[in-house]
C-alpha positions in Angstrom: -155.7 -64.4 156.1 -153.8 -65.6 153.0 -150.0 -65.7 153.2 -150.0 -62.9 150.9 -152.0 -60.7 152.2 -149.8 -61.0 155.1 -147.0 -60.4 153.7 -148.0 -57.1 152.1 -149.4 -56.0 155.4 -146.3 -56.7 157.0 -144.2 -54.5 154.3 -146.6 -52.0 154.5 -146.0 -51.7 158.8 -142.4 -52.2 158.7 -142.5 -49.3 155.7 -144.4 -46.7 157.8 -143.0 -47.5 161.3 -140.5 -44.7 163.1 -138.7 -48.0 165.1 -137.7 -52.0 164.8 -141.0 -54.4 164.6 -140.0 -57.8 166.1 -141.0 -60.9 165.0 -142.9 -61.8 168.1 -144.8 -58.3 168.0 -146.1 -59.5 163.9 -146.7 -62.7 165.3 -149.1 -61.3 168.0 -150.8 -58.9 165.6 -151.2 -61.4 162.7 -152.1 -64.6 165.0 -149.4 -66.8 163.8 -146.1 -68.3 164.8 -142.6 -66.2 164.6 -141.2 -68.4 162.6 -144.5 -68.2 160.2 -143.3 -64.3 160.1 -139.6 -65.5 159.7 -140.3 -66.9 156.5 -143.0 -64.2 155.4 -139.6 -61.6 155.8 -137.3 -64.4 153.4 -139.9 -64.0 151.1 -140.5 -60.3 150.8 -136.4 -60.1 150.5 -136.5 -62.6 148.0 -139.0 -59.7 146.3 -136.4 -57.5 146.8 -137.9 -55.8 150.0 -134.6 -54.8 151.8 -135.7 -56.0 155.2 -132.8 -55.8 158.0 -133.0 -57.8 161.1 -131.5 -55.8 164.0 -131.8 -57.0 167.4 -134.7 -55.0 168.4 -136.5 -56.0 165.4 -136.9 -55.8 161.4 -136.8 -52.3 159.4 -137.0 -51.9 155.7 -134.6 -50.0 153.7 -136.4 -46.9 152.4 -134.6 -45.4 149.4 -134.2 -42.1 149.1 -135.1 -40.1 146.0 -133.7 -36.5 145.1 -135.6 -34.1 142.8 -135.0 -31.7 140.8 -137.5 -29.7 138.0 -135.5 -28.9 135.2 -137.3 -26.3 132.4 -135.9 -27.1 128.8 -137.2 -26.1 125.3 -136.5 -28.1 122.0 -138.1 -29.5 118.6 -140.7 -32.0 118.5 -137.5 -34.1 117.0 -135.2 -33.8 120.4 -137.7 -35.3 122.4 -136.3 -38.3 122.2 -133.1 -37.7 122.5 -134.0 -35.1 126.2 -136.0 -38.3 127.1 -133.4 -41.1 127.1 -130.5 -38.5 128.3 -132.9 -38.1 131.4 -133.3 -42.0 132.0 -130.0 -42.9 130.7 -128.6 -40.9 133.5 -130.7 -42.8 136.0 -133.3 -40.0 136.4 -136.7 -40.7 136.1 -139.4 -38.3 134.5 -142.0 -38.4 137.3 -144.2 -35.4 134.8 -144.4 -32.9 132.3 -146.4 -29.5 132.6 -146.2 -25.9 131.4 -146.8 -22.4 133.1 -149.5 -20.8 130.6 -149.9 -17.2 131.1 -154.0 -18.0 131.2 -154.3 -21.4 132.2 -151.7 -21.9 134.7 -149.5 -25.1 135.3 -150.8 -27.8 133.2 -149.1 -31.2 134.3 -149.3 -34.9 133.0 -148.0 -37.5 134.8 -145.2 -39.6 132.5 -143.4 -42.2 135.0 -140.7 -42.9 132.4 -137.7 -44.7 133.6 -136.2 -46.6 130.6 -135.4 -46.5 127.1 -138.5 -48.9 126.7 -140.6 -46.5 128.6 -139.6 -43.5 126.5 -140.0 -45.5 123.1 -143.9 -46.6 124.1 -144.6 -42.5 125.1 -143.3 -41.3 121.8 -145.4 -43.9 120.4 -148.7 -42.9 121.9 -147.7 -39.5 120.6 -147.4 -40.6 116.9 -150.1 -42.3 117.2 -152.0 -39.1 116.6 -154.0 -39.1 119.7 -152.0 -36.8 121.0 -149.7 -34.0 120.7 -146.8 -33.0 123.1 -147.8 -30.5 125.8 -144.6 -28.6 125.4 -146.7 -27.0 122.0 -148.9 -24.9 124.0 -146.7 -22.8 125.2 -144.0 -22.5 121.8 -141.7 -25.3 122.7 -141.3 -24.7 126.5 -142.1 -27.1 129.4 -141.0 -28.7 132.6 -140.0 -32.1 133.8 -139.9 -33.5 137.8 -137.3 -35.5 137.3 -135.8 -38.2 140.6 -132.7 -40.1 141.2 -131.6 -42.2 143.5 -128.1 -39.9 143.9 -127.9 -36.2 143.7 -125.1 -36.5 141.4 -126.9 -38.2 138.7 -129.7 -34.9 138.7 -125.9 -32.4 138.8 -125.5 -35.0 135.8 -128.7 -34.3 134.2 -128.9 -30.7 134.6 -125.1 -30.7 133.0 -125.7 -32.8 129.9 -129.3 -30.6 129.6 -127.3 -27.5 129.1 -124.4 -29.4 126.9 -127.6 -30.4 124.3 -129.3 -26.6 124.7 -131.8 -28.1 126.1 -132.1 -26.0 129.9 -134.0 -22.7 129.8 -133.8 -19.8 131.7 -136.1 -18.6 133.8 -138.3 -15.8 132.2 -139.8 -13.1 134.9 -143.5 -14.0 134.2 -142.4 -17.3 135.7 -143.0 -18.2 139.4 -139.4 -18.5 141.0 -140.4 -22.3 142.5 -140.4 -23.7 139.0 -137.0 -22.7 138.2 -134.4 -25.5 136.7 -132.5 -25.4 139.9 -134.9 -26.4 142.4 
């Protein structure tokens, strides 16, 4: 097995395991030395894999992401601007999707985290491929939107009314998809 492949296999364990995986246990499972598996744990920090070494064994730092769906209406023209307010914020848009009276929830999947991000979306949309799915339903729509702090969706959500960008909830609306989820 390729150092590599190692490696990810190793991040992948230490990711999904409930306790401390030691060096000696990797070394067992993988059929190399512990200090082959030493230096496969520099590299994945060096990745940016935080890896801690407690005395029972290594655990990886999982992050914890808050989310929040807010529902907001505005132009074509403000999309931009309700974009990079998200992401500026340090939200990330996970989706978009509607509640049509027919068709249901309607979601695309967006992964925008940057300025950059935002910038190549709207371009795909000028393009003329596409149109934004906040048009089927007159201008209203949902974003999932996480953050690595709570505070930065209370942030969001506070800017989002600030710009008249939140909408309330109307009663045709399932309760779950409210803006203060």
């Amino acid at each position: 097995m390729r150092g590599e492949e190692r490696r990810e296999k190793i991040r992948k364990m230490l990711l999904h395991a409930e306790k401390p995986i030691s060096a000696s246990c990797l070394a067992e499972k993988f059929g190399v030395s512990r200090q082959i598996i030493v230096k496969d744990i520099a590299k994945l920090r060096e990745t940016g894999e935080e890896i801690i070494s407690l005395s029972r064994g290594y655990v990886i730092r999982k992050s914890q992401l808050f989310e929040r769906v807010f529902k907001v209406i505005h132009s074509d023209d403000d999309t931009e601007k309700e974009l990079n307010l998200m992401v500026d914020l340090g939200g990330t848009v996970v989706d978009v999707f509607v509640y049509h009276k027919v068709y249901g929830v309607v979601r695309a999947d967006m992964g925008i985290k940057s300025r950059s991000d935002v910038s190549d979306f709207l371009s795909g949309i000028k393009s003329g491929k596409s149109s934004l799915l906040k048009n089927v339903t007159s201008g209203y729509h949902y974003h999932t939107v996480t953050a690595e702090k709570a505070e930065a969706l209370e942030e969001i959500e506070k800017m989002l009314t600030k710009e008249g960008f939140l909408a309330p909830l109307q009663e045709f609306e399932p309760p779950k998809l409210s803006g203060n989820i």
